[in-house]
PLY file of the C-alpha trace (Angstrom):
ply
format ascii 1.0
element vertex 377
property float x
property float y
property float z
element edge 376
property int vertex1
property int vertex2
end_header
-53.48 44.90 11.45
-51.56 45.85 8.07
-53.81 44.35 5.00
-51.72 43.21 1.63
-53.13 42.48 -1.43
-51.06 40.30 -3.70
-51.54 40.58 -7.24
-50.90 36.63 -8.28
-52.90 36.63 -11.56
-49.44 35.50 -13.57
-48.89 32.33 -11.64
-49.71 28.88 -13.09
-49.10 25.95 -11.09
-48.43 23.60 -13.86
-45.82 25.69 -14.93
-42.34 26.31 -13.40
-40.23 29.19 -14.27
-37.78 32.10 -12.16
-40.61 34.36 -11.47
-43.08 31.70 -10.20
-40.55 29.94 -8.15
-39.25 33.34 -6.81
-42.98 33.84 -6.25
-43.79 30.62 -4.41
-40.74 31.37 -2.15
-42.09 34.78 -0.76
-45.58 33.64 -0.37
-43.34 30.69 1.65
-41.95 33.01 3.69
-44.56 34.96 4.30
-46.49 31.61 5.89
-43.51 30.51 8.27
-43.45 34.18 9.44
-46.40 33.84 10.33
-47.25 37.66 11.57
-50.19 38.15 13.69
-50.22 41.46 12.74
-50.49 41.07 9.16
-53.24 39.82 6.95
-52.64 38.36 3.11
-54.88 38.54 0.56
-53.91 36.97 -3.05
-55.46 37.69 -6.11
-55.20 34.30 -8.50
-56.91 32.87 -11.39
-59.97 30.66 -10.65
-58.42 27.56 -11.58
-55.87 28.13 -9.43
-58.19 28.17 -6.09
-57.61 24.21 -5.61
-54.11 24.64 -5.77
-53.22 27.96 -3.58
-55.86 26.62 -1.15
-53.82 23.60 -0.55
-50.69 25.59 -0.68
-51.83 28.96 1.69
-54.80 28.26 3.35
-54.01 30.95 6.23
-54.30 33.52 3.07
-57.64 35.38 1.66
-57.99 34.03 -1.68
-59.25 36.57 -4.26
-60.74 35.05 -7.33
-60.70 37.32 -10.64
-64.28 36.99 -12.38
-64.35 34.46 -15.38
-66.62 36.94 -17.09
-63.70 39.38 -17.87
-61.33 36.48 -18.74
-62.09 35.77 -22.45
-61.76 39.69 -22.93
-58.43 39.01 -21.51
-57.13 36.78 -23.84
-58.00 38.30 -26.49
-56.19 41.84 -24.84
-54.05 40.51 -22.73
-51.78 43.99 -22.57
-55.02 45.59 -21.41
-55.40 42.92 -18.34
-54.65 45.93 -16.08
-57.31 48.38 -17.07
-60.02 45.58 -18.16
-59.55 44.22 -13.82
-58.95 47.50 -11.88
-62.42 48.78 -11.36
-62.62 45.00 -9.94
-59.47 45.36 -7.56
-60.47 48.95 -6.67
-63.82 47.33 -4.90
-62.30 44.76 -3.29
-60.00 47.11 -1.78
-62.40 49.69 -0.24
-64.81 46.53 0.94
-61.09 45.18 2.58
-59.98 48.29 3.50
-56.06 46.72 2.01
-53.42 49.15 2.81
-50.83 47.80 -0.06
-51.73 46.30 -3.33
-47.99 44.49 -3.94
-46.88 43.06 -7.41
-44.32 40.86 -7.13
-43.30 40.29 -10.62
-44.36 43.18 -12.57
-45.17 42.61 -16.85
-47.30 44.44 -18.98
-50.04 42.56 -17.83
-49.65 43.31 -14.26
-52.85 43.94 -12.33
-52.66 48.28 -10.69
-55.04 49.77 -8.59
-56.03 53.41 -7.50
-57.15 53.04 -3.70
-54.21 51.88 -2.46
-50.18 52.29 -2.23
-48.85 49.96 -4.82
-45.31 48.68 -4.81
-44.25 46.26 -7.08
-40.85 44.08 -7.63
-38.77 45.20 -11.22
-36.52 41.87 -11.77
-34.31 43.28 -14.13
-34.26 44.96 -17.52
-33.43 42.82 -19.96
-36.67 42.56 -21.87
-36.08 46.39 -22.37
-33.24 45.43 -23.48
-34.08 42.77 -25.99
-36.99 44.94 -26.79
-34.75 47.31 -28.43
-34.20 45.03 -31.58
-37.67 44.47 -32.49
-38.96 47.86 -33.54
-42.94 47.43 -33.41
-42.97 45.02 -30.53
-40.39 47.42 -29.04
-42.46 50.10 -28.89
-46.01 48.67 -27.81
-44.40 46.75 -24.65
-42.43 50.15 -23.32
-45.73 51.52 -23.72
-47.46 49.08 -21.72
-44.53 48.47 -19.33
-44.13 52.31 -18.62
-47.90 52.55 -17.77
-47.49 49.56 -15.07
-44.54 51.36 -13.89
-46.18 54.86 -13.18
-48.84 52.58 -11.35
-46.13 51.18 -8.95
-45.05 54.46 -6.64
-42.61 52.16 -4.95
-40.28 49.30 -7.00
-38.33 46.59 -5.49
-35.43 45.73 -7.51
-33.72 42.06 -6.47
-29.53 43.43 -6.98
-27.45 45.98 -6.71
-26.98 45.78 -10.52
-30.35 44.76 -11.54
-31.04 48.34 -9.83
-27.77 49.89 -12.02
-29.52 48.64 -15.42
-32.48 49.61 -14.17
-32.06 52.95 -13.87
-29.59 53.00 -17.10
-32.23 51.82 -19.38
-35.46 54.07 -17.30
-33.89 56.81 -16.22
-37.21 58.44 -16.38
-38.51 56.26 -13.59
-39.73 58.36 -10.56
-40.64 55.99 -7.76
-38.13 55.27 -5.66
-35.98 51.88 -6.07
-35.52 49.75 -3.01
-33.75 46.65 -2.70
-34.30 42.96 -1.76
-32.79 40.22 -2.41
-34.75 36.83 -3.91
-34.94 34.07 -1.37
-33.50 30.44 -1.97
-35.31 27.27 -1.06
-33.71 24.26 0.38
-35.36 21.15 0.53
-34.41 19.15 3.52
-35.23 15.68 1.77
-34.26 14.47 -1.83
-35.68 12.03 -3.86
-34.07 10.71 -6.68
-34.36 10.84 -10.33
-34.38 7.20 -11.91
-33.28 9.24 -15.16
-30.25 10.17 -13.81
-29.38 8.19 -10.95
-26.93 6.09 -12.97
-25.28 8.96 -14.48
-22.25 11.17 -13.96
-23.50 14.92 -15.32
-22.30 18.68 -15.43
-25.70 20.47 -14.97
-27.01 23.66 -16.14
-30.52 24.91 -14.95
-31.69 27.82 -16.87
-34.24 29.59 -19.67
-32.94 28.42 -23.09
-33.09 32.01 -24.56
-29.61 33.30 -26.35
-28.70 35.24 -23.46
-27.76 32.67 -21.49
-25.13 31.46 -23.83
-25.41 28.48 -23.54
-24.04 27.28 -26.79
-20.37 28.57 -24.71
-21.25 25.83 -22.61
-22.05 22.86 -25.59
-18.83 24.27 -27.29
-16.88 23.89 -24.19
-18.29 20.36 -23.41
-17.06 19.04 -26.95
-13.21 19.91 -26.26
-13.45 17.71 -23.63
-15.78 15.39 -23.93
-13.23 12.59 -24.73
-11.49 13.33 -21.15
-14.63 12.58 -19.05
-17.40 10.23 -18.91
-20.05 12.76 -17.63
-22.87 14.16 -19.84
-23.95 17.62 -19.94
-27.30 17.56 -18.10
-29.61 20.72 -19.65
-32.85 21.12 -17.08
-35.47 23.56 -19.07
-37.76 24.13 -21.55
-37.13 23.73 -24.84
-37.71 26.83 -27.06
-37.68 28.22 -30.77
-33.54 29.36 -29.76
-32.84 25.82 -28.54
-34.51 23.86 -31.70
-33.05 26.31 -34.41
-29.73 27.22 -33.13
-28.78 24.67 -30.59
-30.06 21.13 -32.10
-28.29 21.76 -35.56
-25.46 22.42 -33.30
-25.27 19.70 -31.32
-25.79 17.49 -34.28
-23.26 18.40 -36.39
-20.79 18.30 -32.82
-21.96 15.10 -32.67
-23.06 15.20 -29.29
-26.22 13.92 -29.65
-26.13 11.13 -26.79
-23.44 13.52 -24.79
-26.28 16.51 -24.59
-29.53 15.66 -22.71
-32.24 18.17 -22.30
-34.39 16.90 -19.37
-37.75 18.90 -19.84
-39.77 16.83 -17.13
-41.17 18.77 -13.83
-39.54 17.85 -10.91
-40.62 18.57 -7.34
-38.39 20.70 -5.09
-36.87 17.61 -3.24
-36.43 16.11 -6.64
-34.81 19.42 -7.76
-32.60 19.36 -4.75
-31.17 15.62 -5.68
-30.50 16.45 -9.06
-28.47 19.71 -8.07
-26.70 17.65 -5.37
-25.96 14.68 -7.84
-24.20 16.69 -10.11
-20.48 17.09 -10.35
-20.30 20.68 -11.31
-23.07 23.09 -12.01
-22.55 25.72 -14.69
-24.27 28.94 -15.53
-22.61 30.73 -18.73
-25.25 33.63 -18.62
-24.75 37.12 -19.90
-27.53 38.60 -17.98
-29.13 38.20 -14.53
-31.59 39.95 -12.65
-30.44 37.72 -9.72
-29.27 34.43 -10.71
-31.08 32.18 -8.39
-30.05 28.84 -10.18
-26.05 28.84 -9.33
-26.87 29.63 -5.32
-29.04 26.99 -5.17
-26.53 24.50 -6.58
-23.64 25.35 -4.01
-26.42 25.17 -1.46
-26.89 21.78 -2.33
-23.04 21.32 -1.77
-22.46 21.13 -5.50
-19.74 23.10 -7.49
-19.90 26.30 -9.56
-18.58 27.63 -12.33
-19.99 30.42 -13.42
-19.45 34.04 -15.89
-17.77 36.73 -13.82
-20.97 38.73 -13.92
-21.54 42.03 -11.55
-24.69 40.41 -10.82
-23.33 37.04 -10.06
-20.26 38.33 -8.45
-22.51 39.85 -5.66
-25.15 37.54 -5.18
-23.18 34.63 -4.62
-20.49 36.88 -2.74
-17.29 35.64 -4.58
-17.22 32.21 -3.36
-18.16 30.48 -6.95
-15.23 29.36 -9.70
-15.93 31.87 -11.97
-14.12 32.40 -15.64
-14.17 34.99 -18.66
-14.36 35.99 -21.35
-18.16 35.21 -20.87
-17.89 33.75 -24.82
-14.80 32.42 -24.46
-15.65 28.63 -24.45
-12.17 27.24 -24.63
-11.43 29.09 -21.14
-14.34 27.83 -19.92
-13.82 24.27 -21.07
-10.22 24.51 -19.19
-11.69 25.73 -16.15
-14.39 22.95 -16.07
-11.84 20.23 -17.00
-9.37 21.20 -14.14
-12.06 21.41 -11.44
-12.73 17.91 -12.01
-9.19 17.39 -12.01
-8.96 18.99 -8.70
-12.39 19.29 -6.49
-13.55 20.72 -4.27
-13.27 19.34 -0.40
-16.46 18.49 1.48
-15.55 21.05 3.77
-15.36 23.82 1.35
-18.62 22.62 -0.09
-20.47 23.18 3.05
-18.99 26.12 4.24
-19.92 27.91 0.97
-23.97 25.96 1.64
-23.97 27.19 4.95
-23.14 31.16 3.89
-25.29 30.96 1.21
-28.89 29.74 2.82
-28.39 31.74 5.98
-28.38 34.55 3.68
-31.04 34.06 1.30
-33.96 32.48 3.78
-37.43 33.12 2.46
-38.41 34.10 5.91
-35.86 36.78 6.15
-36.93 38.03 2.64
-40.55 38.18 3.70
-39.54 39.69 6.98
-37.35 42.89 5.04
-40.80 43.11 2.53
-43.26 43.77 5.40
-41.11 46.24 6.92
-41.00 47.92 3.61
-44.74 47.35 3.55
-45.34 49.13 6.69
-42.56 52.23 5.77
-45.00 52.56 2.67
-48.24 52.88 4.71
-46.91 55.17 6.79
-46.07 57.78 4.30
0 1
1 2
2 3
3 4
4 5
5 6
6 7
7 8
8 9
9 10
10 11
11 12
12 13
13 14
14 15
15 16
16 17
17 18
18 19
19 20
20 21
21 22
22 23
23 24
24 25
25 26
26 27
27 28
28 29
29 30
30 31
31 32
32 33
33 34
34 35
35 36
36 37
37 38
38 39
39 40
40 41
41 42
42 43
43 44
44 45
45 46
46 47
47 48
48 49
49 50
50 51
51 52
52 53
53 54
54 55
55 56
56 57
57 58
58 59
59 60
60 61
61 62
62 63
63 64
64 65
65 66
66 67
67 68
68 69
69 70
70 71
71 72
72 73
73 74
74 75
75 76
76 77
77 78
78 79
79 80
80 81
81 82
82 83
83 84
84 85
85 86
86 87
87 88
88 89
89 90
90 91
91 92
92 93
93 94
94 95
95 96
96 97
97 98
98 99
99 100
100 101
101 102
102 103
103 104
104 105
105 106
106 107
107 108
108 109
109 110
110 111
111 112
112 113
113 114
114 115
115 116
116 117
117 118
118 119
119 120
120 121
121 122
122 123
123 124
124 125
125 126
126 127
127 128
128 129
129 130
130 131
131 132
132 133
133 134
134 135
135 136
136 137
137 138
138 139
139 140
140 141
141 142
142 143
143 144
144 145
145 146
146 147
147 148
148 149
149 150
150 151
151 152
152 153
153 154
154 155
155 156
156 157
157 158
158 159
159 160
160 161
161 162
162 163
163 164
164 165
165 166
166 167
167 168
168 169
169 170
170 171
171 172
172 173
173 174
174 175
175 176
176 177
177 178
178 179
179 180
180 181
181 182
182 183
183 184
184 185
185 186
186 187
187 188
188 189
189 190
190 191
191 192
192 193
193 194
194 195
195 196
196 197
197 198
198 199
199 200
200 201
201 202
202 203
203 204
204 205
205 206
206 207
207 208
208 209
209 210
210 211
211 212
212 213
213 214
214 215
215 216
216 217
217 218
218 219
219 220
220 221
221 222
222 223
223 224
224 225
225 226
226 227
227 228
228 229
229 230
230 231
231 232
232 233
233 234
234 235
235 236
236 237
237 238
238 239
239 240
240 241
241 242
242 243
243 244
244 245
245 246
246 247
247 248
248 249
249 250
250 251
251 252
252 253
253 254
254 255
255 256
256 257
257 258
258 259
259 260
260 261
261 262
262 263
263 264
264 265
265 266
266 267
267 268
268 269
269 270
270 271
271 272
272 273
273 274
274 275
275 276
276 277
277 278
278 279
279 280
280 281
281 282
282 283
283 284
284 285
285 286
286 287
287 288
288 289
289 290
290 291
291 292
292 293
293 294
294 295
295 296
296 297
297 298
298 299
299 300
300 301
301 302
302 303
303 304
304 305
305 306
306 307
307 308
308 309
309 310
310 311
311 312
312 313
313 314
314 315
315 316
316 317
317 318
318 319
319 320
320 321
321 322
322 323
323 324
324 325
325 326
326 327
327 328
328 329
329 330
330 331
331 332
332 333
333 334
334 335
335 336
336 337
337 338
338 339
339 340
340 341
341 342
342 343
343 344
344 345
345 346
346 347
347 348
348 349
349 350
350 351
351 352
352 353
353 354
354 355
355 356
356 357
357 358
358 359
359 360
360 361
361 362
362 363
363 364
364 365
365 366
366 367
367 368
368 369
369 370
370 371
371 372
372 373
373 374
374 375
375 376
């Protein structure tokens, strides 16, 4: 019996976000698999017991103490040192073989009394790091502390691997890959928000990277053409209210431009992607890029930027464009898809490659082979 302890400290259930849903997925796969021969055991926050227990109740729930918590928030960055003497017991009393992080911060949980191997999405918060001098330096700090923990990282591409070990060269553990795992919902239930409408969707973080303002600048050159608005699923942030509100404003695209910030279930998730007429991504950096893959699994459309990391993950089959920037290309390319569409048949060949290779269970199945490589060293 091979004994894994999950470090799921990060995950709040009345959020959604990449990492959690990326999360969720694995732990997913982990259930259907369903191995006799291995035995999970997930660390979580105590008010997420009701939750997880609902979710995974074939898995060992570990609770962290509240005791340590309010030290926590007022430390967070130290959330590692401030728990470990705490994960260290557990593990001896257990006798856990891997303690795994799946989405490693700097306030990822480490431990010393077992192999740890944790999951490295990408680098770009090195990379926006590098602009912000003081904050710069305290989270490489941090960050290369949780690293040196992890004597085994997972990276999730090919390329998130390349700018990985671009931007750490100094990293010494060794840098496997897996791929994330994709979802699909086999029932949809429908939005009344948008049931009536005909939208070009884009599901992503509103952070600068992901360029979206391309896409709003692209919209407006042909907004008069179509009768579609441009659906925006996410959370609105400090980029989106300064930057991308003035913008929209002074477009005029104020009843064109709909950010829909509500929490939808995955079956709701799975109608709105199908719905749509085209989904497009106009990110400048991935890790993975999860969002697009989903969207032609759902039978939808893509446009996307011609990426490395898109280019592989979704295996060339999307319409892709560039200059990334370059919003009067991409307003073209948009325009002439729904011109000329894609056939059903295209549609579902594209779902059909997609979810056959990105099944949680498959991802789950590649991690506990990895899992028992590690304890055999």
């Amino acid at each position: 019996m091979m004994k894994i302890l999950i470090d799921c400290s990060f995950m709040d259930s009345t959020q959604i976000s990449g990492v959690y849903n990326c999360t969720y997925r694995l732990l997913n796969g982990f259930k259907d698999l369903n191995d006799v021969a291995l035995e999970i055991h997930i660390i979580i926050q105590p008010q997420e017991k009701e939750y997880f227990t609902k979710l995974f109740s074939s898995f060992t729930l570990l609770l962290l103490p509240k005791h340590l918590s309010m030290v926590v928030k007022k430390i967070p960055h130290l959330k590692g040192y401030i728990y470990s003497s705490f994960i260290d017991k557990y593990i001896v009393k257990k006798n856990i073989d891997i303690f795994f992080c799946p989405y490693m911060s700097i306030d990822s949980l480490f431990c010393s009394k077992a192999k740890q191997i944790g999951i490295l999405h990408d680098a770009q918060t090195y990379i926006l790091k590098k602009n912000q001098f003081v904050k710069g330096k305290i989270y490489k700090f941090f960050m290369d502390r949780i690293l040196d923990k992890n004597k085994f990282i997972v990276t999730i591409s090919e390329e998130a691997r390349k700018n990985i070990q671009k931007q750490l060269p100094y990293i010494k553990a060794p840098l496997y890959l897996i791929h994330n795992s994709v979802i699909v919902s086999r029932k949809m239930i429908g939005v009344k928000d948008i049931e009536n409408q005909k939208y070009i969707l884009f599901v992503n973080t509103l952070m600068e990277y992901k360029n979206i303002e391309t896409l709003i600048r692209a919209f407006f050159l042909i907004k008069d053409k179509i009768p579609h608005i441009l659906l925006i699923k996410a959370r609105s942030t400090e980029f989106w209210q300064k930057k991308m509100i003035p913008l929209i404003n002074d477009l005029k695209l104020m009843n064109r431009v709909v950010l829909y910030e509500k929490n939808l279930s995955d079956e709701e998730m799975a109608f709105l992607y199908n719905k749509a007429e085209i989904f497009v991504s106009t990110s400048l950096m991935e890790g993975f890029g999860y969002t697009p893959i989903e969207a032609a699994i759902y039978k939808t459309s893509v446009i996307t930027t011609k990426i490395p990391v898109i280019l592989e993950t979704s295996k060339g089959l999307f319409h892709y464009y560039e200059p990334a920037k370059d919003y009067k290309v991409l307003s073209s390319t948009i325009y002439n898809l729904l011109q000329n569409p894609d056939s059903p048949e295209t549609l579902s060949d594209i779902s059909k490659k997609l979810e056959s290779l990105y099944l949680p269970v498959e991802q789950a199945r590649k991690f506990i082979s990895l899992f028992a490589e590690i304890r055999n060293m």
